[in-house]
Biotite code that builds the C-alpha atoms (Angstrom):
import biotite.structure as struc

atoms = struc.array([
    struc.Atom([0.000, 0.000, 0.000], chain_id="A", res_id=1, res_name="UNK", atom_name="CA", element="C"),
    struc.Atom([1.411, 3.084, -0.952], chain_id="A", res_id=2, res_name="UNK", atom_name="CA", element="C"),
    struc.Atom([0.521, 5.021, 2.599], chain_id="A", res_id=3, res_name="UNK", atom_name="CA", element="C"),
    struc.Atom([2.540, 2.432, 4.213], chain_id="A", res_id=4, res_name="UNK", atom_name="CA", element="C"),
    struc.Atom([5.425, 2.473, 1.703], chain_id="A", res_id=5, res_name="UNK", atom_name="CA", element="C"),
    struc.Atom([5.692, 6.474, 2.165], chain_id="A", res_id=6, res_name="UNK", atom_name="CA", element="C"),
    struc.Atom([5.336, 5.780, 5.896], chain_id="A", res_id=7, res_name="UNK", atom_name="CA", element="C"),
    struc.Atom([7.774, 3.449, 6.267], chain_id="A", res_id=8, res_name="UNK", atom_name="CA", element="C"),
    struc.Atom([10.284, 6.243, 4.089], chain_id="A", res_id=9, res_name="UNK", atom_name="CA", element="C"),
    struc.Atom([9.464, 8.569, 6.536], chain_id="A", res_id=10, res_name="UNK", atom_name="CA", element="C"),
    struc.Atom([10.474, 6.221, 9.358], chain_id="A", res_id=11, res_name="UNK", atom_name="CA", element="C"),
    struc.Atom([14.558, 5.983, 7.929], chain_id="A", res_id=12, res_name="UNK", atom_name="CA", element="C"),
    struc.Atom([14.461, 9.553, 7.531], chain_id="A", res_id=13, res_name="UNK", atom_name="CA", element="C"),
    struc.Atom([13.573, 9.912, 11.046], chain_id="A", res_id=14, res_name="UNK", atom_name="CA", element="C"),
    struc.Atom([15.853, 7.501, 12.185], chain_id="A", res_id=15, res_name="UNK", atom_name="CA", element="C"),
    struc.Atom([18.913, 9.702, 9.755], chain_id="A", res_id=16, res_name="UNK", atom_name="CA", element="C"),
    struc.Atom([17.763, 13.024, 11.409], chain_id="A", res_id=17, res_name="UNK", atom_name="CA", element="C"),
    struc.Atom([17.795, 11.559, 14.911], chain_id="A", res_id=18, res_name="UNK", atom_name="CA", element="C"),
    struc.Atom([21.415, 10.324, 14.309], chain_id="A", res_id=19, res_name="UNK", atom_name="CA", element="C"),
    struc.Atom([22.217, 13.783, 13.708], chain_id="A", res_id=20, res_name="UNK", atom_name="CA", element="C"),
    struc.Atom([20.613, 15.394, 16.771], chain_id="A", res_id=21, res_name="UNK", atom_name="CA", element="C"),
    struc.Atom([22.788, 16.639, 19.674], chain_id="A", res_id=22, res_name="UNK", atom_name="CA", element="C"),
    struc.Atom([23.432, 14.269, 22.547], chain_id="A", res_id=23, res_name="UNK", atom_name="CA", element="C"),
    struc.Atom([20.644, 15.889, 24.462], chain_id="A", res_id=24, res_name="UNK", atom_name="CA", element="C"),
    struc.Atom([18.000, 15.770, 21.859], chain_id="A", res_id=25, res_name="UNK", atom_name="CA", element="C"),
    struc.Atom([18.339, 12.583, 20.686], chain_id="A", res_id=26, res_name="UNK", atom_name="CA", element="C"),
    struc.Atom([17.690, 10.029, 23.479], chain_id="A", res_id=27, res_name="UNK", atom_name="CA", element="C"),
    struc.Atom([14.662, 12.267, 24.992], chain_id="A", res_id=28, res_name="UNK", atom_name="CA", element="C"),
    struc.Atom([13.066, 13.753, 21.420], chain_id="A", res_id=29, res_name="UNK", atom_name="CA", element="C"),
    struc.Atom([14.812, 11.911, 19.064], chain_id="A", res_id=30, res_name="UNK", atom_name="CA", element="C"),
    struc.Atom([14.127, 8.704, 20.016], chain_id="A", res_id=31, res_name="UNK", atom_name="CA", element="C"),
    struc.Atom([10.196, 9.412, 20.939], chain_id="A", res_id=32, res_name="UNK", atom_name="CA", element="C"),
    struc.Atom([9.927, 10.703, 17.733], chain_id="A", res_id=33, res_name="UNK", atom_name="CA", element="C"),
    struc.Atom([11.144, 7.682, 15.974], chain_id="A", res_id=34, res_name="UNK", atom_name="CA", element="C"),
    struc.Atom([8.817, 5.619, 18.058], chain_id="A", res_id=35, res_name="UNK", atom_name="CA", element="C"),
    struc.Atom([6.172, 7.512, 17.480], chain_id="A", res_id=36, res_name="UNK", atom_name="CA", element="C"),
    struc.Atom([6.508, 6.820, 13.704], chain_id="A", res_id=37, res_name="UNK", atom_name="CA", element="C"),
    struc.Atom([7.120, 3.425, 13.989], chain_id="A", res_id=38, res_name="UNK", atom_name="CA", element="C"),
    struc.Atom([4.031, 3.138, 16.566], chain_id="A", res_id=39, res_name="UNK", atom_name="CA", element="C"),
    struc.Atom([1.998, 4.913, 13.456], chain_id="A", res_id=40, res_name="UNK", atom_name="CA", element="C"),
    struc.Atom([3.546, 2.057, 10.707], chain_id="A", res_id=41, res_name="UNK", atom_name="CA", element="C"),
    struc.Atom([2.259, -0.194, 13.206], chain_id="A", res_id=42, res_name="UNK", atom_name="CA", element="C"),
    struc.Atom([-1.137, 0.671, 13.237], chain_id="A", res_id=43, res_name="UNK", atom_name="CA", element="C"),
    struc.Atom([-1.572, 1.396, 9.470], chain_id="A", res_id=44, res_name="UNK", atom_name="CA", element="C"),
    struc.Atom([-0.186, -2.589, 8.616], chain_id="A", res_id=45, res_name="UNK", atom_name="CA", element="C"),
    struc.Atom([-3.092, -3.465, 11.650], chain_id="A", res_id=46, res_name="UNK", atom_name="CA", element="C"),
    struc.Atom([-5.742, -2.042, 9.497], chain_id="A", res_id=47, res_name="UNK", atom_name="CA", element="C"),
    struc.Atom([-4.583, -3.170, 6.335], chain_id="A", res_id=48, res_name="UNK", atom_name="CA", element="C"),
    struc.Atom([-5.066, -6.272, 7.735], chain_id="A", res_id=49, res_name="UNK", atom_name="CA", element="C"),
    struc.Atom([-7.918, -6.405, 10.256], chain_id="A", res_id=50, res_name="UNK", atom_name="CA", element="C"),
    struc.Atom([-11.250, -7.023, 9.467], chain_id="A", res_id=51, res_name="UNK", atom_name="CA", element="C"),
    struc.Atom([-13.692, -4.576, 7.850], chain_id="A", res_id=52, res_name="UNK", atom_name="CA", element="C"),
    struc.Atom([-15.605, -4.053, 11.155], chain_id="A", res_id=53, res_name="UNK", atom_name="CA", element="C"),
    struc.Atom([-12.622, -3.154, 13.402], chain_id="A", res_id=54, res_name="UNK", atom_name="CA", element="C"),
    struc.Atom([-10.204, -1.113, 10.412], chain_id="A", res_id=55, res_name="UNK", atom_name="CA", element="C"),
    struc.Atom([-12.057, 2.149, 11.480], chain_id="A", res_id=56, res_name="UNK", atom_name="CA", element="C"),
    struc.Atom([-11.181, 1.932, 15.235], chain_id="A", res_id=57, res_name="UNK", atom_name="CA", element="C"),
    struc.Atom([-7.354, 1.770, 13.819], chain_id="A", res_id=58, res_name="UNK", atom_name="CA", element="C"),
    struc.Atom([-7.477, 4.198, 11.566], chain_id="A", res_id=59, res_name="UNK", atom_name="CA", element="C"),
    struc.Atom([-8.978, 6.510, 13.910], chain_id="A", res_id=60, res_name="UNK", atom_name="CA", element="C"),
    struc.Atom([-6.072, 5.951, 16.165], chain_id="A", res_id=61, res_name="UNK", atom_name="CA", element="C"),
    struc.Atom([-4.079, 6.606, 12.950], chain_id="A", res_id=62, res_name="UNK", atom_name="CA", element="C"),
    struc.Atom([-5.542, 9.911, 12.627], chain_id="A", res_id=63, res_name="UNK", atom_name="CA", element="C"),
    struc.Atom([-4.582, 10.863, 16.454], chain_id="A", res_id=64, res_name="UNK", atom_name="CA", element="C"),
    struc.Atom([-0.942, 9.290, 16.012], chain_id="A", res_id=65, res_name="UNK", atom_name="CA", element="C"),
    struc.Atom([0.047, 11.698, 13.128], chain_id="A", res_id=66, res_name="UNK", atom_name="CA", element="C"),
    struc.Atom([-1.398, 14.534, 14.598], chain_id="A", res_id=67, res_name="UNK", atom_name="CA", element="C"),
    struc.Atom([1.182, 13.934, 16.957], chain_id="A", res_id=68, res_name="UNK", atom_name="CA", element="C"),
    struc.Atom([4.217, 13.148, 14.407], chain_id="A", res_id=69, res_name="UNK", atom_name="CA", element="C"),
    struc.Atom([3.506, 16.421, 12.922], chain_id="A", res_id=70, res_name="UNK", atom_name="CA", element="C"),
    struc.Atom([3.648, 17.961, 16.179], chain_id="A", res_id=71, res_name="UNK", atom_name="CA", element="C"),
    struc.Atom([6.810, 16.585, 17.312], chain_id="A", res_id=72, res_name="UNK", atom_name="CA", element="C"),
    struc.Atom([8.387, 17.742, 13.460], chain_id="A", res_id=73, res_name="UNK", atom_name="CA", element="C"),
    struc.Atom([7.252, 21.559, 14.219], chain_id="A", res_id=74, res_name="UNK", atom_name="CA", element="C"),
    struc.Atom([8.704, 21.032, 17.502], chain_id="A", res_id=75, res_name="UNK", atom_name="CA", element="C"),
    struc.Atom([12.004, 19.783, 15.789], chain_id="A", res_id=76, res_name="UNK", atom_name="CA", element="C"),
    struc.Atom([11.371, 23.335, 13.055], chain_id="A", res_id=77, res_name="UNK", atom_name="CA", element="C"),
    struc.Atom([10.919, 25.537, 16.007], chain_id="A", res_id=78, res_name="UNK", atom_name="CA", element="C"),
    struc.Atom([14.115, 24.664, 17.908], chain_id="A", res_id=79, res_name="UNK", atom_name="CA", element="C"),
    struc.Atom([15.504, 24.551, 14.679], chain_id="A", res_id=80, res_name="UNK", atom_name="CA", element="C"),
    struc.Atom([17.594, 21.209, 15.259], chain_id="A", res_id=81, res_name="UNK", atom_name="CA", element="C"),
    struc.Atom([16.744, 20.219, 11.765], chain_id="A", res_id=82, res_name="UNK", atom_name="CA", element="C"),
    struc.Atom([17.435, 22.038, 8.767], chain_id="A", res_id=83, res_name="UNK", atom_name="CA", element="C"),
    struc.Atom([14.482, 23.900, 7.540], chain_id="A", res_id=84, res_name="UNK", atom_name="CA", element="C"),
    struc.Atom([14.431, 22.542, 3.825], chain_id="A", res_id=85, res_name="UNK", atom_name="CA", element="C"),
    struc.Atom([14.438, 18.742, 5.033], chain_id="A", res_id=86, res_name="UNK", atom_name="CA", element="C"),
    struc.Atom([11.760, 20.052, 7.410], chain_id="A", res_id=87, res_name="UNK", atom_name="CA", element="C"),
    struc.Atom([9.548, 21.550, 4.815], chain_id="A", res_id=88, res_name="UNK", atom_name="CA", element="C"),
    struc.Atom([9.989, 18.185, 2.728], chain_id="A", res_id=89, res_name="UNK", atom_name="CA", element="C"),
    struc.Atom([8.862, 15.938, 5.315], chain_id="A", res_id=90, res_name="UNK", atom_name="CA", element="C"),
    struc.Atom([6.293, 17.949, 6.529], chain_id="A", res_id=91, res_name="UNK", atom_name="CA", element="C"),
    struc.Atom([4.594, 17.818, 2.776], chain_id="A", res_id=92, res_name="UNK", atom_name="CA", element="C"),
    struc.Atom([4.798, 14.311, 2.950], chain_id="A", res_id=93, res_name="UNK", atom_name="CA", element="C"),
    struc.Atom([2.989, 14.040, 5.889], chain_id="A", res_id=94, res_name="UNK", atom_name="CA", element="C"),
    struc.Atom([0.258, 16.461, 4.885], chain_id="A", res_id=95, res_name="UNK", atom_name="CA", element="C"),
    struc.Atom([-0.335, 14.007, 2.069], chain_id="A", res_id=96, res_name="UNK", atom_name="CA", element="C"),
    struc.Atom([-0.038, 10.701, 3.880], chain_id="A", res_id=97, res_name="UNK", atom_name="CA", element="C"),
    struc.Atom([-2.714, 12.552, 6.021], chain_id="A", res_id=98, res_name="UNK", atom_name="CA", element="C"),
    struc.Atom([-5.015, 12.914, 2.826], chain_id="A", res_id=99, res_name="UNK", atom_name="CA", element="C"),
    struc.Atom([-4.281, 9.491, 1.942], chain_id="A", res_id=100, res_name="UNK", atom_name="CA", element="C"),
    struc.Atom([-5.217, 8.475, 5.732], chain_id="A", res_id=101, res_name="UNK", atom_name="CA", element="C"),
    struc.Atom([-8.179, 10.535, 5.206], chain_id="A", res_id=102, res_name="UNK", atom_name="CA", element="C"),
    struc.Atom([-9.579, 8.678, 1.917], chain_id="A", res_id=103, res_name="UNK", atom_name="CA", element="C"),
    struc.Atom([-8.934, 5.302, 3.557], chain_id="A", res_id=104, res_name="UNK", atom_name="CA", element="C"),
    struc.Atom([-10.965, 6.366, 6.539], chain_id="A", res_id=105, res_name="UNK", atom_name="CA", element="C"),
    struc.Atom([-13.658, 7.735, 4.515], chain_id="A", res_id=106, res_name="UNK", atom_name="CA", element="C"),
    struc.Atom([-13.407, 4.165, 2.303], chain_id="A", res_id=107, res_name="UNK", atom_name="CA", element="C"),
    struc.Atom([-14.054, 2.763, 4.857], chain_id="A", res_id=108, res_name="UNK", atom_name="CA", element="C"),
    struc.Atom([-17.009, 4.028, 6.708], chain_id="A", res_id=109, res_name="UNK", atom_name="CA", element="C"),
    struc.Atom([-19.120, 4.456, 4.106], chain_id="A", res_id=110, res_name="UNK", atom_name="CA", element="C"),
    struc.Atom([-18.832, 0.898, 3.414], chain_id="A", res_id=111, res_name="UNK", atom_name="CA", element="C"),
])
């Protein structure tokens, strides 16, 4: 599926730009972060595969867990740890693995 395949890109990015951080970002903020993501992967492959009465429960808890990502990448733009470019780049991706979330969800519940 291609929102797991962009997810999953955004995951080794995260994991590149966490190498990178200072010492005392990157065991605290870095590594949450990189959880966070990989939490999100995790959920997206359970409602790929769960049945069609229980894939809206996941995808709602989808929803919530990039809402958070995206939060933790402003937080990364606003203490500028992260070049701003790379920033901007990832943060587009997200906005549309968000509107791909969003199609799946609506898929779904109108089934």
């Amino acid at each position: 599926m291609p929102i797991i395949n962009k997810t999953y890109e955004i995951y080794k990015t995260t994991v590149e730009i966490n190498s990178k951080l200072e010492k005392r970002w990157r065991f605290d903020f870095g590594k949450g972060l990189e959880n966070s993501v990989l939490e999100y992967l995790e959920i997206l492959i359970m409602a790929k595969n769960a049945p069609k009465t229980m894939k809206v429960g996941y995808l709602l808890k989808a929803v919530a867990k990039l809402e958070i990502i995206v939060l933790k990448y402003r937080l990364l733009l606003e203490f500028k740890l992260v070049n701003e470019t790379r920033l901007f780049q990832i943060q587009s991706k997200l906005a549309e693995i968000g509107r791909m979330l969003g199609g799946w969800l609506k898929a779904v519940q109108s089934l």
